[in-house]
N, C-alpha and C positions, 0 to 999 in steps of 0.2 A: 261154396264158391259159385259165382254168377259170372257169364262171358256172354256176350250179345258183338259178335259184326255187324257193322253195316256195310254196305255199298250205295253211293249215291253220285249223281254226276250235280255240279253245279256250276253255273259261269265257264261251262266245256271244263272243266276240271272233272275227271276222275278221283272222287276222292274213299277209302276207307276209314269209316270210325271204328275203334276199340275201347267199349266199357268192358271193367273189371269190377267184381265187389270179391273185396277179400283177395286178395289185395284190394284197393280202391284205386284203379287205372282209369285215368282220360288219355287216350293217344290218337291221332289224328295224320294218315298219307294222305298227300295229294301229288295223284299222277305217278310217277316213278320215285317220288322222293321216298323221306326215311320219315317212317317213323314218330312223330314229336308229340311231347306230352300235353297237354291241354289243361286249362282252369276253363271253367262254366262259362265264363264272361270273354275268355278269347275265343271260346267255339262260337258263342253268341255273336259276338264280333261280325267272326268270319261268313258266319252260316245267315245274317242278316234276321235273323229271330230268336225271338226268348222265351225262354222256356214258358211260359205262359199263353204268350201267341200262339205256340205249338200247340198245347192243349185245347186251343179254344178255334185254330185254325185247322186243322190238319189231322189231330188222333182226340176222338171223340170218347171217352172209356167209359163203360158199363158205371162203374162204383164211384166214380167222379161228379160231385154235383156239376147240375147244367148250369148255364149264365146268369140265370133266370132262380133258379136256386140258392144264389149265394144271397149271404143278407147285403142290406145296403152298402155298410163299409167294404166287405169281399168284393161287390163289385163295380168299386171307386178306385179300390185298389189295385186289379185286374184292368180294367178299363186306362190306369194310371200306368202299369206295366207296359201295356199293348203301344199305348201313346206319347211313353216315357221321350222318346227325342223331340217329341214337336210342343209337349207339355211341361217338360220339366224344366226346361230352360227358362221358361213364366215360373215357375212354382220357384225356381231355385232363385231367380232374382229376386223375384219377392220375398222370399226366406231372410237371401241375403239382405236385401231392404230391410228387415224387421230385426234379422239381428245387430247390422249396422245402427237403425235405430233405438235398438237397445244398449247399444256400446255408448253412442254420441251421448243417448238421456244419462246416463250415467255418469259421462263424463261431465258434461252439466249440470248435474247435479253435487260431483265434486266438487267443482269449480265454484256452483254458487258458495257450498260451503266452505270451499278453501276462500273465496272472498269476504265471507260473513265475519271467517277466523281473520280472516286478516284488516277486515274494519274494525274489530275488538279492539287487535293488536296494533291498529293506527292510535285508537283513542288513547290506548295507555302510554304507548309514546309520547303522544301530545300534553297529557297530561304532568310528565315528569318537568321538575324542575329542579336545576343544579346551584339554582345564586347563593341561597345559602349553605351549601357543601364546598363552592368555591372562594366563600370569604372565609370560610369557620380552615380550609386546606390553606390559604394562604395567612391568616393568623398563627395557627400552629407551624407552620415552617418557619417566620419570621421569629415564633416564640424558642424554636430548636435550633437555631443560628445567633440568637443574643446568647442560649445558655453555650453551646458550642465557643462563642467569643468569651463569655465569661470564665469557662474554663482554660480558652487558653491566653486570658490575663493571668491565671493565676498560674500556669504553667512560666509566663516569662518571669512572674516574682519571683519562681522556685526555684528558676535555671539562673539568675539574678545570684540569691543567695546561696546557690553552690559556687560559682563561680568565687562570689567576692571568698565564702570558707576555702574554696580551694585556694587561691593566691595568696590567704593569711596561712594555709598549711606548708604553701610553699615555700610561703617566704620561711616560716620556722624549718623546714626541712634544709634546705640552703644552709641556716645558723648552725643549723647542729650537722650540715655534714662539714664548715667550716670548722665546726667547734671538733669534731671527730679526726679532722685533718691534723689540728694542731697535737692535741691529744697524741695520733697517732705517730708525729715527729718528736713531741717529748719524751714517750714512750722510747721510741727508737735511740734515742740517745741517751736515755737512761740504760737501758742493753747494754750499747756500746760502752758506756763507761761499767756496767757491773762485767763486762767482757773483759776489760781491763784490769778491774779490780782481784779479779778471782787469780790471774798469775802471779800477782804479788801476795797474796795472802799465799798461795804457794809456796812461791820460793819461800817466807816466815816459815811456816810448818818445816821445811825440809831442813832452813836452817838451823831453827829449834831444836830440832831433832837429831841431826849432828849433835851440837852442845851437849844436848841430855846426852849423850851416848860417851860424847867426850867425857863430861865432867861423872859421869859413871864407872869408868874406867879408870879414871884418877882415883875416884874415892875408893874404888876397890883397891890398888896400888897402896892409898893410904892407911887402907886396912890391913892391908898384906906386910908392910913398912911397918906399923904400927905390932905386929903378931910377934914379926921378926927381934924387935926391938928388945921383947922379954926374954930372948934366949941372947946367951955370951957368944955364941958360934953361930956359923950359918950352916944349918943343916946340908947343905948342896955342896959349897965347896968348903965346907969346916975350918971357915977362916973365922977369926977375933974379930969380933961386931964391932965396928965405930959408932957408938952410941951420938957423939957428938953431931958424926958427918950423918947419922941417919934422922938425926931429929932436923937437923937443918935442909935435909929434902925433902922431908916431913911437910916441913914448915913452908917451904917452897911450893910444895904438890899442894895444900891449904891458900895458898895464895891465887895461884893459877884456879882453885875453886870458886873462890872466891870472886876473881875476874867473871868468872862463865859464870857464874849466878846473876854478876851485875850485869853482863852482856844478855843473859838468859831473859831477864826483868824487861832490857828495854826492847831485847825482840819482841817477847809476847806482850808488852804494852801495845809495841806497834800492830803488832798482829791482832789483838783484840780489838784494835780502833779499825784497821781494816775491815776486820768481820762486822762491828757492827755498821761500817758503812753499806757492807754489801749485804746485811740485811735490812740499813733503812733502801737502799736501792730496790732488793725484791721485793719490798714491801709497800715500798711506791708504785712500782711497776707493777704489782697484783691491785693497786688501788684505781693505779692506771686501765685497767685493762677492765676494770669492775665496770669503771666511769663508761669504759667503752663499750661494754656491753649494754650498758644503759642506754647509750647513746643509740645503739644498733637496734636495740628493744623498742624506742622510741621512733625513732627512723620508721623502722617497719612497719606499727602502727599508724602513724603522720601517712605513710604511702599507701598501707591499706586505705585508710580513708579516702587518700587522693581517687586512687582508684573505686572506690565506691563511688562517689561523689559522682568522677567522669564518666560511671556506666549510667549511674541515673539521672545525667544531665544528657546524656546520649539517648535513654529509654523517652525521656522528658519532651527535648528534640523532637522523637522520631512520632512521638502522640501528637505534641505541636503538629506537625506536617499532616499526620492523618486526621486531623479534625478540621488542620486546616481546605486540604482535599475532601471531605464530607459536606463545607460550608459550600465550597464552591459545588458542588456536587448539589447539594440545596437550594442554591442558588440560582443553576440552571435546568433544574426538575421543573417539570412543565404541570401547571394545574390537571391533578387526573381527570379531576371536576371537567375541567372545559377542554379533556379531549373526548371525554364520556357526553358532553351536550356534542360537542362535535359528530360525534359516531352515532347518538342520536335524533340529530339531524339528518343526516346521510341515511340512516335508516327508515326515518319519516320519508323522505324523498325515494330512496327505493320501494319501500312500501304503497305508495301513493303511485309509482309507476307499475308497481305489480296489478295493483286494486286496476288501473288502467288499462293495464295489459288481458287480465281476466274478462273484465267489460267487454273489452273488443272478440274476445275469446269466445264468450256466452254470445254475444251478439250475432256472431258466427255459424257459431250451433246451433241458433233458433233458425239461425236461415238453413241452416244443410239440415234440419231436422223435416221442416217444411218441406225440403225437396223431396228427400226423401220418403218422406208417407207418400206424398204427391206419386212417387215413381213407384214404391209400394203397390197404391191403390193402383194408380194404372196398369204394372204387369198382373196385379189378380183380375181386374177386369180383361184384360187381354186373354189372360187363360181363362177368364168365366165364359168370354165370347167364343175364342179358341175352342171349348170341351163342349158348349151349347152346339156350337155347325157340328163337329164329329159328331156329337151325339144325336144332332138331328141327322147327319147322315146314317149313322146308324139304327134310326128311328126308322127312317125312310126302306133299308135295307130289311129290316127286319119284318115291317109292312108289307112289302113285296113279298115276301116268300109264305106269310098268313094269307094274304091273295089268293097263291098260289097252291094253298093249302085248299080252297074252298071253300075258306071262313070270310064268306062274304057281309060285308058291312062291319068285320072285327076290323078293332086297329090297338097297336100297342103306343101307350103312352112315356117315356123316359123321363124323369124328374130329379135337377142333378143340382150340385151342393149350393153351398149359400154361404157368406161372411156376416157374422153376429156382429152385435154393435161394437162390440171391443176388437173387432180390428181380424178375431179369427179364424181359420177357413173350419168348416162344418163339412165334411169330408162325406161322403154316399149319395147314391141316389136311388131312388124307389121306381119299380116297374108298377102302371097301373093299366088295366085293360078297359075299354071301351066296346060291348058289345052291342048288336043290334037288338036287343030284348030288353035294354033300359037305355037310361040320358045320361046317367051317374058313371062315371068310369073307376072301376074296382078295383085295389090290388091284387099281384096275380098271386098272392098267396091264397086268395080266396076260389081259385079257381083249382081242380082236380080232375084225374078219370082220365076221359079220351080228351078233354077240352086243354086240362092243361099239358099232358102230353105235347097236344100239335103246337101249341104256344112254347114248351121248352124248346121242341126239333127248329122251330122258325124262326126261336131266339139266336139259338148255338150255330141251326145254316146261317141268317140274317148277319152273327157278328165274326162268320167265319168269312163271309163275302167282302163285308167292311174291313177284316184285317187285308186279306187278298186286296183289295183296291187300294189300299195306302200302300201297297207294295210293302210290307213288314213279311216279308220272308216269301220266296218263291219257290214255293215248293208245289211239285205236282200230280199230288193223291191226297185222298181225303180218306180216313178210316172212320165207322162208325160202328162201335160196338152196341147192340142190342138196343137198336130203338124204335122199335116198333111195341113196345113195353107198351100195355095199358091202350093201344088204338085197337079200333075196332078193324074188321075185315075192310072197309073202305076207305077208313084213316088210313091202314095201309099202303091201301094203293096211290091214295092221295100221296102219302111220303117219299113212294118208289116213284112217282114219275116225277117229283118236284128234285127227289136225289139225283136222276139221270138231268135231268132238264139243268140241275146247277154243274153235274160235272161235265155238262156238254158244253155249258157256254162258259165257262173257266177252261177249258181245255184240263182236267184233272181224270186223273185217276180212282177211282172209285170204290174202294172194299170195305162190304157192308157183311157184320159176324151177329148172326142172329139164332135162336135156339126153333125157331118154328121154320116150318119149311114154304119159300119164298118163291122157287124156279117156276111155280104155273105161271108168276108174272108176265115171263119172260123176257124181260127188259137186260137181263145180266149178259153180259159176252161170256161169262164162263162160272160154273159153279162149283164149289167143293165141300163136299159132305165129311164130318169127322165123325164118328160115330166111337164109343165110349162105354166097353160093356165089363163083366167080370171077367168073364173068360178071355178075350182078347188085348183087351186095355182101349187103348185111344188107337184107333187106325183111320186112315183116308180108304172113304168105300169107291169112290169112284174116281 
């Protein structure tokens, strides 16, 4: 775990910062307030510098390349940081310029093509023709309303000859239900007389039948008369037989037989001519009744028919009507043909207004394309001209303090980016030094020792003075870890008065951490020794 306070006063604010690692805390008081937690970019905000300006204004560190050290893009990029609000506003317009004009070409490039597809698709419109689709649709419809009509010619022949079959069914249905009427009243009165008939064949039988009983009783009598005869007495009251008076009753009871056999004769003559009356009656009446069943047999049939007839003159009908409703329906069916030229049409003409409308559209975008690069190229020039003054003042800055340094007749040269012919920025720029010992001015990667030493310290004061003058963050100390690296006893001193000389005319603060010991100078208001051993550790000796 890592914890660092600060204290700093800014803008008369009292303020405290708190970094944490482990936890990873940004927190930030100002003045009596509380507490509040911080991102990079609202400390930055507030504290008016960025962490880069910081490095390269204000805390100078041992193990950190110098300005002057970074490769060219390091310090385009750096440079780009420092200068971010007065530079990037150029760089983002023009960004945005480039991708805007990336958006527009390609929109233009749609567009040609959505025109190109849509001259295709004019031609092949143009190209279509309906005349012959629209006679060959009106032929055949013409040709599906004759057969339409032809069928229902033949549907009126059909419902024609049902008709006429039904009123000749009719008319026989009529005949024989008169013919069944009558029937059914001959009928009826043959009943009524075999109704009649049957009590009189009755009474016959009943009267018959007395007789027989009668005339059986007699002849038993004359049996009896007759037994008697052959005896002299009567056994009963044992009286002398009248032979005479018995044969003369004899003869009497014979007579009266005689009557009832001819009385017998002509009942059941009568009787028999009854009965067979009333079975030619029943058997007219079963002939009767045969007929009428016949008739009923018939009937039913004749009406089945009828009713057939009147369903399929009714089915016949109702076809008639829907074909007749199909012709009409045909009739007023509109050539699809000549709404398809119609709708082809209409689409020729929108199409032709799109291709129009496109035109004007492209037309458009060649002009906002041209502005565009136009304002383009202008904000990178503006930021070429822009980063050129800063940088010459930063040339300028940096020159001053190699002056200062005693490196008389050195000057530092700055060489900063470029736009290739496609339109790109070429990002870095190259330090080259100019010395009094040739004409040629060198990179300063060629340079080493004490020489390049004083060329790093006069880069890092030079762009530490340039960030202070743009006012990019007002802070008031300057730390420099171990830079007296690599100068000789005189470069020294040369450093130490040029250090005092810049923290006197900035008004700053000044602590300079070096490992060799500095105080015969004398220039420091106060020194402090750490001294670093086994036995002790790390103590302040004085």
């Amino acid at each position: 775990t890592c914890r660092v306070l600060l204290q700093f006063k800014i803008r008369n604010d009292l303020c405290v910062l708190l970094r944490t690692y482990l936890p990873n805390i940004l927190i930030l008081k100002i003045n009596d307030g509380k507490f509040i937690p911080q991102t990079q970019e609202e400390l930055n905000e507030y504290l008016g510098i960025t962490f880069e300006s910081f490095l390269s204004s204000v805390l100078f560190a041992q193990f950190l390349p110098k300005f002057f050290d970074l490769s060219p893009t390091e310090k385009i990029e750096l440079f780009d940081s420092i200068m971010d609000k007065e530079l990037s506003r150029w760089s983002d317009r023009a960004v945005f310029c480039k991708e805007l004009f990336k958006i527009k070409q390609e929109k233009l490039q749609t567009l040609q093509a959505d025109k190109q597809h849509k001259i295709g698709y004019l031609d092949s419109l143009i190209k279509v023709d309906y005349s012959q689709e629209k006679v060959k649709f009106e032929v055949t419809k013409q040709e599906k309303i004759d057969r339409y009509n032809k069928i229902c010619d033949n549907i009126i022949n059909k419902a024609v000859n049902l008709k006429e079959d039904i009123n000749k069914i009719e008319t026989k249905v009529n005949e024989l239900t008169n013919e069944k009427n009558k029937a059914n009243i001959k009928l009826n009165l043959l009943q009524k007389e075999l109704i009649t008939k049957e009590p009189i064949k009755d009474n016959f039988d009943t009267n018959i039948i007395e007789l027989k009983q009668t005339k059986k009783l007699i002849e038993q009598e004359i049996i009896r008369l007759k037994q008697v005869g052959i005896e002299t007495t009567c056994s009963k009251c044992k009286q002398i037989i009248d032979k005479k008076l018995l044969v003369n009753e004899i003869n009497e009871l014979d007579t009266k037989v005689s009557k009832l056999n001819a009385e017998l004769n002509i009942l059941e003559g009568k009787n028999k001519f009854v009965i067979n009356e009333i079975l030619s009656l029943k058997n007219t009446i079963d002939y009767g009744k045969i007929e009428l069943s016949k008739i009923d047999n018939e009937l039913y049939e004749l009406t089945s028919v009828v009713k057939q007839n009147k369903y399929e003159l009714t089915s016949l009908n109702t076809e008639y009507n829907n074909i007749k409703k199909e012709i009409e329906e045909l009739q007023n069916t509109k050539n699809i043909y000549e709404q398809l030229e119609l709708k082809n049409n209409k689409t020729i003409d929108l199409v032709e207004l799109c291709i129009r409308f496109i035109s004007d559209n492209l037309t458009n975008i060649e002009k906002e394309l041209q502005v565009i690069e136009w304002w383009s190229k202008g904000f990178n020039e503006i930021r070429f001209l822009l980063l050129e003054r800063c940088l010459k003042e930063l040339e300028i800055s940096i020159n001053s303090v190699v002056q200062r340094f005693g490196m008389i007749g050195w000057s530092v040269q700055l060489k900063t980016t470029s736009e290739t012919k496609a339109g790109n920025i070429k990002k870095g720029f190259t330090i080259f030094i100019k010395s009094p010992n040739s004409n040629d001015v060198i990179p300063f990667e060629c340079w080493s020792g004490g020489e390049g030493q004083r060329l790093r310290l006069a880069g890092s004061l030079g762009l530490s003075s340039f960030i202070r003058d743009k006012g990019f963050g007002n802070i008031d100390i300057i730390i420099m870890d171990e830079p007296t690296q690599f100068l000789s006893n005189e470069g020294i001193n040369d450093f130490l008065d040029i250090f005092k000389y810049y923290c006197v005319m900035n008004n700053l603060k000044g602590f300079l951490i070096d490992h060799r010991e500095l105080s015969d100078w004398g220039g420091f208001n106060s020194v402090t020794t750490i001294v670093n051993d086994k036995v002790n550790g790390s103590y302040i000796s004085n």
